[in-house]
C-alpha positions, 0 to 999 in steps of 0.5 A, a space after each residue: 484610078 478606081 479610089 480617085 473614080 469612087 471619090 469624085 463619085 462620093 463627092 458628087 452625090 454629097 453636093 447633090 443632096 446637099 442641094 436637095 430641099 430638106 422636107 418642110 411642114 406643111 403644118 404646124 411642127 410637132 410638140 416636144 412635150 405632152 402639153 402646152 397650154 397657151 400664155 396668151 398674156 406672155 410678152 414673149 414673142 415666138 413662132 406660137 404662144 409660150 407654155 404655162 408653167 405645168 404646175 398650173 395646168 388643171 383639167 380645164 385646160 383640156 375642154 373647151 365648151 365655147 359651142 354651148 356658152 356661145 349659141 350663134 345668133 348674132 349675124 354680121 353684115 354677110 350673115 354669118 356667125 363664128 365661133 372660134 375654138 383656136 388657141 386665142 380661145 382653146 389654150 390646151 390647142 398650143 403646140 397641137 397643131 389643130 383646131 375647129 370652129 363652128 360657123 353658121 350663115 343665115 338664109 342667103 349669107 355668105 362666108 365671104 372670099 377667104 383664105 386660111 394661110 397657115 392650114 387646110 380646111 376639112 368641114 362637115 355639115 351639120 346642118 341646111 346646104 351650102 354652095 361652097 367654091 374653091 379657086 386654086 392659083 390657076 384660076 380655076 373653080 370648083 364648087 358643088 352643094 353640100 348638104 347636111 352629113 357631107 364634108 368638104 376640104 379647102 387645100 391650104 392658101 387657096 380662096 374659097 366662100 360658102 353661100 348659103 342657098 336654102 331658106 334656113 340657116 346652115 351650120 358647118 364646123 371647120 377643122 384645121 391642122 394648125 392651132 391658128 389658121 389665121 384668116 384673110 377675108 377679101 372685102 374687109 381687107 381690101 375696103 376697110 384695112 388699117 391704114 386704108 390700101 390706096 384709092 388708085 391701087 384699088 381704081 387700078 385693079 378693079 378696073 372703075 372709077 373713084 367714086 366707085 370705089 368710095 361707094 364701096 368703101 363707105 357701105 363697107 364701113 358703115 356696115 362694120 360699125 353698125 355690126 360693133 366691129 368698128 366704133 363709130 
């Protein structure tokens, strides 16, 4: 009787782990290797980039210098700036699962509602202040000033925006636990994606009429093609 108790026993806790979720990153996984500097002309499709061969890694591979090539003066239509120091730009970053990028917003700019989809973001101040605002999926804000030397982090998926509330450009490098944060900025996704979302989805959810929405549209893309993002 006690053998036949212990089984049932057994057999019970096994499907009771079986259905435990198994633990998930909550980044990108770890690497198998030492190194895996970036194909990004494979034509090869996985969850990230190939690997170079290793006989043609060099010691650039591992340096990247884009923040001094690239100086940050051209502004877009919300007066920002970015460099990218990703694995599209940092091909040493593949299977790293980090990455940083410096972004500058000029006096009353904005680092548009966003949201980074594969990692959370940690940030640090390098220079001006900025109103920076985050919105978890309950809806509710958080936002405070920061200012030059303090950091600020951006739990993964939630929408968040930097405005820029002094007189002079404010610079802040954005660090990333994922080689490729991906970003999805609200405004150009809404008003100016390929191809464009319905005109009643967005009259719809915003609540106006069409001619509204159109407005938006068209100043959106004029503003696009006027900054180069979009040819005319």
């Amino acid at each position: 009787m006690a053998a036949k108790n212990y089984v049932i026993i057994w057999l019970v806790a096994s499907f009771l782990v079986w259905l435990t979720p198994t633990p998930s990153h909550c980044a990108d996984p770890d690497p198998l290797q030492d190194f895996c500097p970036a194909d990004l002309n494979s034509p090869n499709f996985v969850n990230g980039f190939p690997c170079r061969n290793p006989s043609t890694v060099t010691s650039d591979d591992f340096f990247f210098d884009g923040f001094n090539r690239v100086k940050g003066t051209q502004f877009d239509l919300f007066g920002l700036n970015s460099t990218f120091g990703e694995v599209t730009t940092f091909p040493g970053l593949n299977t790293q699962g980090i990455a940083q990028n410096r972004i500058r917003i000029r006096a009353g700019g904005i680092n548009q509602p966003h949201i980074h989809p594969r990692a959370t973001e940690l940030s640090r101040m390098d220079e001006g202040a900025l109103f920076v605002g985050i919105i978890t999926t309950a809806g509710k804000f958080y936002s405070k000033i920061a200012r030059k030397g303090e950091m600020f982090v951006v739990p993964r998926g939630l929408l968040h925006f930097e405005l820029n509330i002094a007189k002079e450009t404010a610079t802040f490098f954005a660090s990333f636990n994922s080689q490729n944060p991906g970003v999805i900025r609200s405004v150009p996704a809404l008003f100016n994606s390929t191809p464009p979302v319905p005109i009643e989805v967005l009259t719809t959810a915003f609540r106006v009429n069409k001619n509204i929405i159109e407005s938006i549209r068209a100043n959106v893309t004029a503003e696009l093609v006027k900054n180069g993002y979009l040819k005319p």
